[in-house]
C-alpha positions as CSV (number, residue, x, y, z in Angstrom):
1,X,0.0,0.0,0.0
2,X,1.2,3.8,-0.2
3,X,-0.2,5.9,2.5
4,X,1.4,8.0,4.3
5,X,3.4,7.5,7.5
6,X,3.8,9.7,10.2
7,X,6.1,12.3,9.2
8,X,9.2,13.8,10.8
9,X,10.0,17.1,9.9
10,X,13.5,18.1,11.1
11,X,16.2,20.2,10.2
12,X,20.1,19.2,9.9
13,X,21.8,21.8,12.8
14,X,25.2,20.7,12.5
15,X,26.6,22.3,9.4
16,X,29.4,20.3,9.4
17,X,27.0,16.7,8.6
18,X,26.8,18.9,4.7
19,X,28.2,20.0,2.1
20,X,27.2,22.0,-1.0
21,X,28.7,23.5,-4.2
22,X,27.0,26.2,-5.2
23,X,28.1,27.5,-9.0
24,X,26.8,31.2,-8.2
25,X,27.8,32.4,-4.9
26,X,24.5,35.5,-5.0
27,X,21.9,32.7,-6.0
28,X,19.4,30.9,-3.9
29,X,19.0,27.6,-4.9
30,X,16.2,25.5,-4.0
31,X,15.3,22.0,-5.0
32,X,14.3,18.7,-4.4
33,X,17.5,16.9,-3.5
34,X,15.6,13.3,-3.2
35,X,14.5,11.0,-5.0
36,X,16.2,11.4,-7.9
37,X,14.8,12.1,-11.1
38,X,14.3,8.5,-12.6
39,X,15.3,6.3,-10.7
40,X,14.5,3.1,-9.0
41,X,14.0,2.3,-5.9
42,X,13.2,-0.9,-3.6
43,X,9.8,-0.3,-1.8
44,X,10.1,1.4,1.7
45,X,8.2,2.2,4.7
46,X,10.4,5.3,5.5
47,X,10.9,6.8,1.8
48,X,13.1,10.0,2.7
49,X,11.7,13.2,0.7
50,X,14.7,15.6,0.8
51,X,14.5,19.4,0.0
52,X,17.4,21.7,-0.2
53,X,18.4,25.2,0.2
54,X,21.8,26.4,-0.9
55,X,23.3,30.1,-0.2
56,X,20.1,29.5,2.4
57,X,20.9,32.4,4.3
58,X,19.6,34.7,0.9
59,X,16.3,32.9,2.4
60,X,15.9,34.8,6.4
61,X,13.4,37.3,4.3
62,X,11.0,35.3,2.0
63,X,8.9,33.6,4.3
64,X,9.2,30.5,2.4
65,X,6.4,27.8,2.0
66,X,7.3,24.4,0.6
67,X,4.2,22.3,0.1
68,X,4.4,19.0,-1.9
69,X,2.7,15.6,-2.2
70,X,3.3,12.1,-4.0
71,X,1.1,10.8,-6.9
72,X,1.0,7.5,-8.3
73,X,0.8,5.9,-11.5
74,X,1.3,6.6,-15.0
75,X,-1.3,9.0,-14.9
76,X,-0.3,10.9,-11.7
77,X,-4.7,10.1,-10.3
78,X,-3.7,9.5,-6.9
79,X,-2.2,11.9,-4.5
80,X,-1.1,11.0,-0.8
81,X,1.7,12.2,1.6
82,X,0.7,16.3,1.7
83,X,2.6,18.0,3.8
84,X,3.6,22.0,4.0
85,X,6.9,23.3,5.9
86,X,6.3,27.0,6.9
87,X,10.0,28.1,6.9
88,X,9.1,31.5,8.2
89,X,11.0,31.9,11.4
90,X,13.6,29.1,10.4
91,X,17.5,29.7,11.5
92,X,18.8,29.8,8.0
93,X,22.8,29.4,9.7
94,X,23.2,25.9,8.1
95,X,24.7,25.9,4.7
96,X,23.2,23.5,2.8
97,X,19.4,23.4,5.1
98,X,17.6,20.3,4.7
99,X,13.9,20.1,4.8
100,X,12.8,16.4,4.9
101,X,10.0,14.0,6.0
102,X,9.4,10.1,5.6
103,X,6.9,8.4,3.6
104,X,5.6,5.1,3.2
105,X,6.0,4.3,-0.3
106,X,5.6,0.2,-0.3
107,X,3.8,-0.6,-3.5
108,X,5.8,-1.1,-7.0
109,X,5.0,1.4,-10.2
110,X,5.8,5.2,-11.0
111,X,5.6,7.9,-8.7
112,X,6.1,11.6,-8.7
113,X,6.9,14.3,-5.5
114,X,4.9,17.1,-6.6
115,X,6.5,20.3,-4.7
116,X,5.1,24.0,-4.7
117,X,8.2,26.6,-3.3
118,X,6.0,30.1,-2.5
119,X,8.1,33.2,-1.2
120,X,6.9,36.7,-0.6
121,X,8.2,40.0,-2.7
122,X,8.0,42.8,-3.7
123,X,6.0,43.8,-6.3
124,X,6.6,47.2,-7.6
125,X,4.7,46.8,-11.2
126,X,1.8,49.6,-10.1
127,X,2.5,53.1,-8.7
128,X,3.1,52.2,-5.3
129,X,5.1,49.1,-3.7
130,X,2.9,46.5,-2.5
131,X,3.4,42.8,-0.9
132,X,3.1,39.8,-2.8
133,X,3.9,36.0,-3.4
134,X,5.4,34.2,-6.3
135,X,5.4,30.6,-6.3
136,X,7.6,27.9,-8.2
137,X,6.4,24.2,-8.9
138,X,8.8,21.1,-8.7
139,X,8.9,18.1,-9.9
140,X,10.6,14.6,-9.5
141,X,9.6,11.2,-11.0
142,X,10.9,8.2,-10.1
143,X,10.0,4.4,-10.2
144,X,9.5,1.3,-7.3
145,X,10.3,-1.9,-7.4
146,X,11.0,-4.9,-5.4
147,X,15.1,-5.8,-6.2
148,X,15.9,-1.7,-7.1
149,X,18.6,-0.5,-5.7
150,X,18.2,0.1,-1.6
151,X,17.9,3.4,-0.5
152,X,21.7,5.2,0.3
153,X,21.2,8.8,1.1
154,X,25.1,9.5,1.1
155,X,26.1,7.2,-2.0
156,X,23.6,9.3,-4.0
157,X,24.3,12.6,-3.1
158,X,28.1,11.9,-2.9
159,X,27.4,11.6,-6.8
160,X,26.5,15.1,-7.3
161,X,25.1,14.7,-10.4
162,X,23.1,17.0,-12.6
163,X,19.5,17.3,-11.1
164,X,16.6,18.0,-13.8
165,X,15.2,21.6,-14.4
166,X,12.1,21.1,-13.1
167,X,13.7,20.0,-9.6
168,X,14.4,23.3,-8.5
169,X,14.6,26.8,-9.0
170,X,17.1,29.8,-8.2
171,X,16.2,33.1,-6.9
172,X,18.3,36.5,-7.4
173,X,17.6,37.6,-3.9
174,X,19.4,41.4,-4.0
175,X,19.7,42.2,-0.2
176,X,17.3,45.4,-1.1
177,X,14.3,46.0,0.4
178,X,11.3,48.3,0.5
179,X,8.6,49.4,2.3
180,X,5.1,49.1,2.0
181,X,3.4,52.6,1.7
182,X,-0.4,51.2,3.4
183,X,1.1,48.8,5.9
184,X,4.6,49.8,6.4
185,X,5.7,46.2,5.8
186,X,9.1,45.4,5.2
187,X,9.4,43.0,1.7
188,X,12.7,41.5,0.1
189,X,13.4,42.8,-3.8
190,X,14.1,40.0,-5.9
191,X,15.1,40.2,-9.7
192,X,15.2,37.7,-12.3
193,X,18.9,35.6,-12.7
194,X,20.8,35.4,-15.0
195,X,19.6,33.2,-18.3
196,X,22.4,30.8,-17.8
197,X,21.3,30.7,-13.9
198,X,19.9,27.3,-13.2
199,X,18.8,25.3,-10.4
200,X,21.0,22.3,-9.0
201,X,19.8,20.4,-5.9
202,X,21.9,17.8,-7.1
203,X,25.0,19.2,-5.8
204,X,23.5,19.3,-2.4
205,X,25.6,16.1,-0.3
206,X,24.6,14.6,2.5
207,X,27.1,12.3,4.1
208,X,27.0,9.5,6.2
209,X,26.8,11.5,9.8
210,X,24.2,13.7,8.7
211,X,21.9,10.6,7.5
212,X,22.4,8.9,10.5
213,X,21.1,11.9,12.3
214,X,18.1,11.9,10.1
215,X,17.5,8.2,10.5
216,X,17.9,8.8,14.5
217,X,15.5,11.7,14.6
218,X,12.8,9.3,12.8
219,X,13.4,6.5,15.3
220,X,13.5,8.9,18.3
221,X,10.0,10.4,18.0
């Protein structure tokens, strides 16, 4: 069956358990770091569904929202495993941060994490500066069955290969801000990157202590 287990949502605090290399130093980078895009996998109770943020500390004034869910089948009908992680007040310190849950995904056939990544901006299109939200979708498929390869978080991030497009998306966060005329708010001014600017979740690794630590956390609560 695939329905979802309880979750664990827990962020990596010890910077040193990661690693990241991160092609444009002024970029945010955020993606889904696991499952990779096509691949297989033996069926799992605890199916780890890893996000990361690179250059994270761009992220302290976005507000960020990551939302996703799995679908199954060909057809992508059936949806299970929502969940949303309200980064909002999040210690952004750790270079790479790790977002990640576990899901029961038992049952052999195709699969897909689904992921919405919303932020908050400034939008200053009209006569006045107002607060708003842009959102990016993200996608990874990949495939079960029974005799795939076992699941090794380090081995496949250690390979720090190239992640598909559609896993991720960079953000040209400037360090600028303005202010609201009706509310006063504070919002963050983002611009569009460069052309050749892409997204690389792929390059986020996550070695054998920091795993452990994930695996513990599960096993703890």
């Amino acid at each position: 069956m695939f329905t979802p287990t309880r979750a664990v949502r827990s962020l990596i605090g010890l910077s040193f358990l990661l690693s990241a290399t991160v092609d444009a130093a002024d970029l945010l980078d955020i993606g889904i770091v696991f499952p990779r895009e096509n691949e297989t996998y033996e069926p799992a109770d605890y199916f780890p569904i890893i996000f990361g943020l690179q250059n994270a500390d761009k992220a302290a004034s976005l507000n960020l929202d990551i939302d996703y869910f799995i679908r199954n089948g060909t057809e992508n009908r059936e949806a299970f495993g929502h969940s949303k992680h309200d980064l909002t007040d999040a210690d952004f310190t750790t270079e790479p941060y790790i977002v990640y849950d576990w899901r029961k995904v038992d049952t052999e056939g195709h699969f897909q994490v689904f992921g919405s990544v919303s932020w908050r901006v400034c939008d200053e299109s009209g006569a006045e500066v107002v607060m708003a939200r842009n959102s990016s979708n993200l996608s990874v498929h990949f495939d079960i069955k029974r005799g795939a390869q076992e699941i090794d978080i380090p081995t496949v991030t250690a390979a720090k290969d190239n992640c598909s497009e559609w896993s991720g998306v960079v953000l040209n966060v400037t360090g600028q801000t303005s202010r609201t005329p009706d509310t006063g708010e504070v919002c963050p001014v983002i611009v569009a990157p460069s052309s050749t600017a892409t997204a690389n979740p792929c390059r986020v690794e996550i070695g054998t202590a920091a795993a452990a630590s994930m695996s513990d956390a599960l096993h703890a609560s």
